[in-house]
N, C-alpha and C positions, 0 to 999 in steps of 0.2 A: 431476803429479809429473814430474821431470825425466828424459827416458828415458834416460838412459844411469845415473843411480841408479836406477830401477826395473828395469832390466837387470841389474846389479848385484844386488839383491835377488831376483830371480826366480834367477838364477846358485846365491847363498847357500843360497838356498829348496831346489833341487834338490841341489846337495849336500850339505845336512843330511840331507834326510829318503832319497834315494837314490843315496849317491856312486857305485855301478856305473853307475846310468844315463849317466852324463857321456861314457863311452868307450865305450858300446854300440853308438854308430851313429855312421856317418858322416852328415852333415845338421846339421838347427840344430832345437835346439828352439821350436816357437812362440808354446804356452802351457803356462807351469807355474803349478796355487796348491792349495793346499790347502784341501780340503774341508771338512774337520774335522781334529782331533785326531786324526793314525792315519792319515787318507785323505787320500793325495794324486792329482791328474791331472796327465797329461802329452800334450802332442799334440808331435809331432815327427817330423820327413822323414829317408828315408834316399835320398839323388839314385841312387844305385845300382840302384835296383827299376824307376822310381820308385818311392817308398812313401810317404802318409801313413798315420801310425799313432797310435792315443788308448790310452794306458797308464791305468788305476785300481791302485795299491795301499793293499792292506788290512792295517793291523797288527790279527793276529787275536789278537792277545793281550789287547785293551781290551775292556773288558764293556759300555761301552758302545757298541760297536757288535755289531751282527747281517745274515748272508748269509742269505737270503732267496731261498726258493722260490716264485716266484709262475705261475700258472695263467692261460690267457686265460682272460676273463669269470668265474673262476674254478670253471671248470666242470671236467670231465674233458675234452670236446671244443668245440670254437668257436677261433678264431681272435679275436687283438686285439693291435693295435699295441705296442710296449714302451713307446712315452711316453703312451699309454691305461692301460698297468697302474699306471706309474710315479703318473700324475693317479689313480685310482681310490684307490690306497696314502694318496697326501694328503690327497686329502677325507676316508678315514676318520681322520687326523689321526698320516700316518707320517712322517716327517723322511726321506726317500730321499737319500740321496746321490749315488750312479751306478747303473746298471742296464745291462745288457745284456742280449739276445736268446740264447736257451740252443738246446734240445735240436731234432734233427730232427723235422719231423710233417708230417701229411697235409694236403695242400692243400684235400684235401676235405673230408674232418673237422675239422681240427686238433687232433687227436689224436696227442700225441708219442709217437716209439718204443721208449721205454724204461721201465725203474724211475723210479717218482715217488714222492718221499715229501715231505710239507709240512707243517714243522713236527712230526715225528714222529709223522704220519698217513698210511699207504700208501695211497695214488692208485693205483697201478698197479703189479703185481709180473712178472715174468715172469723165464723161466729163456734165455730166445733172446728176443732184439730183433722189436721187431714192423716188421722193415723189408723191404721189398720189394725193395732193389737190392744188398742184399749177394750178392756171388758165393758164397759159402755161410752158412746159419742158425749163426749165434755170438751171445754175447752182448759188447753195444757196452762198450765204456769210460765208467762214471761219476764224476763228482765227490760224493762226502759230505762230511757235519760231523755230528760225535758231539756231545753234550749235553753234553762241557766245553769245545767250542767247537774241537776237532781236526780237521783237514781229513785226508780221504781220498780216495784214487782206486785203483779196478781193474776188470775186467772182474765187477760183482759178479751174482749171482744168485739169487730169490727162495730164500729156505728158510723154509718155512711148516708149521704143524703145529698140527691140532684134535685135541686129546684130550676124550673122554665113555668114562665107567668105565675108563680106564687105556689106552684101546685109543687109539694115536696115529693120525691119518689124514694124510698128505702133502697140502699145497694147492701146487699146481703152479702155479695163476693168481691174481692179483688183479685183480678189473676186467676180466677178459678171458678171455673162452672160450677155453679150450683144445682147438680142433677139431682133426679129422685125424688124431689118436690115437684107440686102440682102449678106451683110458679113461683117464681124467683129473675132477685134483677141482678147483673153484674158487669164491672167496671172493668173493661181492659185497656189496659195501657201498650206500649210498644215493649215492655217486660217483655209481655206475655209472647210475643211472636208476630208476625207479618199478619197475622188472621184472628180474628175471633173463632173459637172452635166452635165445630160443625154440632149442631144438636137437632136430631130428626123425631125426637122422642115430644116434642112440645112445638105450640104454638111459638114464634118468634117474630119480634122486631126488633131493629138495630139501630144506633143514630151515629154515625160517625160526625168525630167533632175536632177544632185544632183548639190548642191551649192559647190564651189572652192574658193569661199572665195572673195576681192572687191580689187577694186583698186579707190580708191577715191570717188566719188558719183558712181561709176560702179559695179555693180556685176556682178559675174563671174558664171559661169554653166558649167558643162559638160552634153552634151547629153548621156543620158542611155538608151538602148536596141530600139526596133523598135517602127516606130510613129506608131500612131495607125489612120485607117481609120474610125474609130466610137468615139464618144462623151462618155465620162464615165471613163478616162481611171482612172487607183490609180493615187494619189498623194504622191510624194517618200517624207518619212519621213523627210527628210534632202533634200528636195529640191523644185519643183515646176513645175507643166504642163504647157507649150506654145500651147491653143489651137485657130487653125482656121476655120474660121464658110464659108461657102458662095463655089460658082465657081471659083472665081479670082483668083490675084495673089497671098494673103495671104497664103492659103489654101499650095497652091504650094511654099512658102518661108518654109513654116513650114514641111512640107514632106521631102525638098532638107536638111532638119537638120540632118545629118547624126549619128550612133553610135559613142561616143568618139569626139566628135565636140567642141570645145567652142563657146559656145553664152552670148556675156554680153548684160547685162539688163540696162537700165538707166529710173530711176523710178523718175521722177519732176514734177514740175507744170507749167504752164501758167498761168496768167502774171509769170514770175519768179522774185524774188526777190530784192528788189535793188542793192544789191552783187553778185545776183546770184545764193545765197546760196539756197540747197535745204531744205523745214522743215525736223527738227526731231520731229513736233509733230503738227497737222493738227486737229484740231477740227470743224464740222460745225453746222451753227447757220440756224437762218431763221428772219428776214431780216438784211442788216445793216441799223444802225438807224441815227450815225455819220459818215462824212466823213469831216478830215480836220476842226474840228473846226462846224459845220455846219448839224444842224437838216436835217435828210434826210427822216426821217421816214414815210413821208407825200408820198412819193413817190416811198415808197414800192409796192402799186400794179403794177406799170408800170415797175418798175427796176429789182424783182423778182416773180411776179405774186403771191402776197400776197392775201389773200381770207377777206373780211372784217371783216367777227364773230372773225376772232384773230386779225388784227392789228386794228380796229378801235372802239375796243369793250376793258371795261375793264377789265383784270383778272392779276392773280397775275402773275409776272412776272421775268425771269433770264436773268444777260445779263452779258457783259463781255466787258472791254476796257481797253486803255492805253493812256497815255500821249502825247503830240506833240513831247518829244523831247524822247519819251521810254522808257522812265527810269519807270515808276507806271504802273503798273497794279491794273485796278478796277475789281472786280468782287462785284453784285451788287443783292438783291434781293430783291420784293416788296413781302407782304404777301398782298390776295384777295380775294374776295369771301366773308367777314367777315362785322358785323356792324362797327370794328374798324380799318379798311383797305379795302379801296374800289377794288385794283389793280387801273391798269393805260393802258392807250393805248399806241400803241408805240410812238406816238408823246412827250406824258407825261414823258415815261421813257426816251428817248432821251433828253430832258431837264433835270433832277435830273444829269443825266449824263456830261452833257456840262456845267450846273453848278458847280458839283464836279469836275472839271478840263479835265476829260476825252474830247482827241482830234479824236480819232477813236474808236467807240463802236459798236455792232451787238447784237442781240435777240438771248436769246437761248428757247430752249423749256420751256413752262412755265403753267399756270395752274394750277393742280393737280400735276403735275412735281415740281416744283417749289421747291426747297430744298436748304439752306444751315448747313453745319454741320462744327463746331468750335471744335477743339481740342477734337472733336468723339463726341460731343455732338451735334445733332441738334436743330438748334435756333429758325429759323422760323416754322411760323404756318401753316401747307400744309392745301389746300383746299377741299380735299378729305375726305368725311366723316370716311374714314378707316384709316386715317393719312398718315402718308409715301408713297410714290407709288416708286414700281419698276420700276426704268428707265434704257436705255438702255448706257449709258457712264454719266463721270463726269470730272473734271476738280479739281486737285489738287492741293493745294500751299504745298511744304515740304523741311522742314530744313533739311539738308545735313548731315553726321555726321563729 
């Protein structure tokens, strides 16, 4: 093709499907095409940073596409590359689109910090972020989607509740001991491991129970065989432990759970949604940058106890937003570290962002993290001199069949 007509077309292409993009940055664009129907990519420099930057948006109004929660190795902990999750997604025969590298986690685990929900299954609940470098215990900024396919974002946190004979009991944790308190109740699933973990610091009782299936946002359980007065007990294949920590009255809701009992579980968040609806897919970030239209990012260390060497310092960066009226979804990446890309602080990336239309946006893990991958190709340039890094979840766009 002749390039100065495929220029031209590339031009058309981007003004169709995103005319703000054209004035958002000073720089040239260097690849625009579209994905699918709904998804398009963008890679384009702002000379002013430097910056390279790879733009994905999503019209989430098409049914046939789906954002996607994925998991390394698809475990609770492990670490795996984003274009490992993106290949594992295909071979089980998924159409990926783009994907990027999500939520904070543990180098050594890789075990991410936050609420995880996949597919409308809680991975992980917590009411405070399981992060070690915030200047004080908050809960971080997540990304949701409701089951008619509505994007959310806020600082949400777990609200959990087992009821047996009328008597409601609070689950503080999902997937994670809730140590250091004087008592606390928590929910494990078969996520979490073959066992409920061992806790010799507290009084303990256990109720192992199998699943019975849901009634609406509720799930259902049957209590199996005797609680147990120690901390460790199995976790039934097909079910989940109710364990309570402490003296109080937890401990004793959890004992009075008799063999053969039903206890439903009701697993949401707070704030809850403006319908009410609970996520089917809970991602967390670390900080939000947007809120309503409106640069917040300045005021991440007071709002989430953000640490200066990441928000105020430039490196390369991942973030993730939507539209005022929900219809787009951005997903967003800076390359940094490089003479040809400086990265950005969050104030910076927050701007790129509220320029490109995005009305509520959040920071996900970035750095050496920092990945996107296009149709199993990855595009940007990681700042790790090893290339790739194994991170611990991602965040998928995927065409439906």
């Amino acid at each position: 093709m002749h390039h100065s007509l495929f220029r031209v077309l590339i031009i058309g292409f981007i003004a169709a499907f995103a005319p703000a993009t054209l004035h958002a940055q000073q720089g040239d664009t260097l690849t625009a095409r579209e994905l699918a129907p709904g998804v398009a990519y963008r890679q384009f420099t702002d000379r002013s940073g430097p910056w390279v930057m790879h733009l994905v948006r999503v019209d989430l109004r098409r049914a046939d596409l789906e954002v996607r929660h994925a998991r390394a190795l698809d475990q609770l902990r492990g670490r795996e590359k984003t274009t490992e999750m993106v290949r594992r997604a295909k071979a089980a025969g998924t159409t990926v689109l783009a994907a990027v590298n999500a939520d904070f986690f543990s180098l050594t685990t890789g075990e991410n910090e936050n609420n995880q929900v996949i597919g409308g299954e809680w991975w992980k609940g917590l009411e405070v972020t399981d992060s070690p470098y915030d200047t004080y215990k908050n809960a971080h900024v997540q990304f949701g989607i409701d089951a008619a396919r509505r994007p959310m974002m806020d600082r949400f946190i777990l609200d959990g509740k087992a009821w047996a004979h009328g008597v409601p009991t609070p689950i503080l944790t999902v997937n994670f001991n809730p140590s250091g308190r004087p008592e606390g109740t928590a929910w494990y699933t078969w996520r979490y491991g073959a066992t409920a973990p061992r806790d010799t610091s507290r009084p303990t009782a256990e109720a192992p129970m199998v699943t019975a299936g849901r009634r609406g946002d509720t799930l259902l359980y049957v209590r199996r065989g005797a609680a147990s007065a120690t901390s460790g007990s199995a976790i039934p294949a097909d079910g989940a432990v109710l364990a309570a920590y402490g003296t109080g009255a937890r401990t004793k809701e959890v004992q009075a759970m008799g063999d053969g009992d039903t206890v439903k579980i009701l697993l949401a968040t707070l704030p809850r949604s403006g319908n009410g609806a609970v996520p089917v897919l809970l991602i967390g970030g670390w900080p939000r940058i947007l809120r309503d239209g409106v640069n917040v990012a300045g005021n991440a260390a007071t709002l989430e106890g953000t640490i200066s060497s990441n928000a105020e310092m430039r490196h390369p960066r991942t973030a993730v937003g939507f539209s005022r009226d929900s219809s787009t979804l951005y997903l967003l990446t800076v390359d940094g570290r490089q003479e040809r890309s400086a990265g950005m602080t969050l104030v910076e990336l927050a701007g790129v962002l509220q320029r490109l239309g995005a009305w509520q946006a959040m920071n996900f893990d970035g750095g050496g993290s920092t990945t996107m991958v296009i149709a199993g190709v990855l595009t940007n340039v990681p700042s790790d001199a090893t290339g790739e890094r194994a991170v611990g979840n991602a965040l998928l766009v995927v065409k439906k069949p």
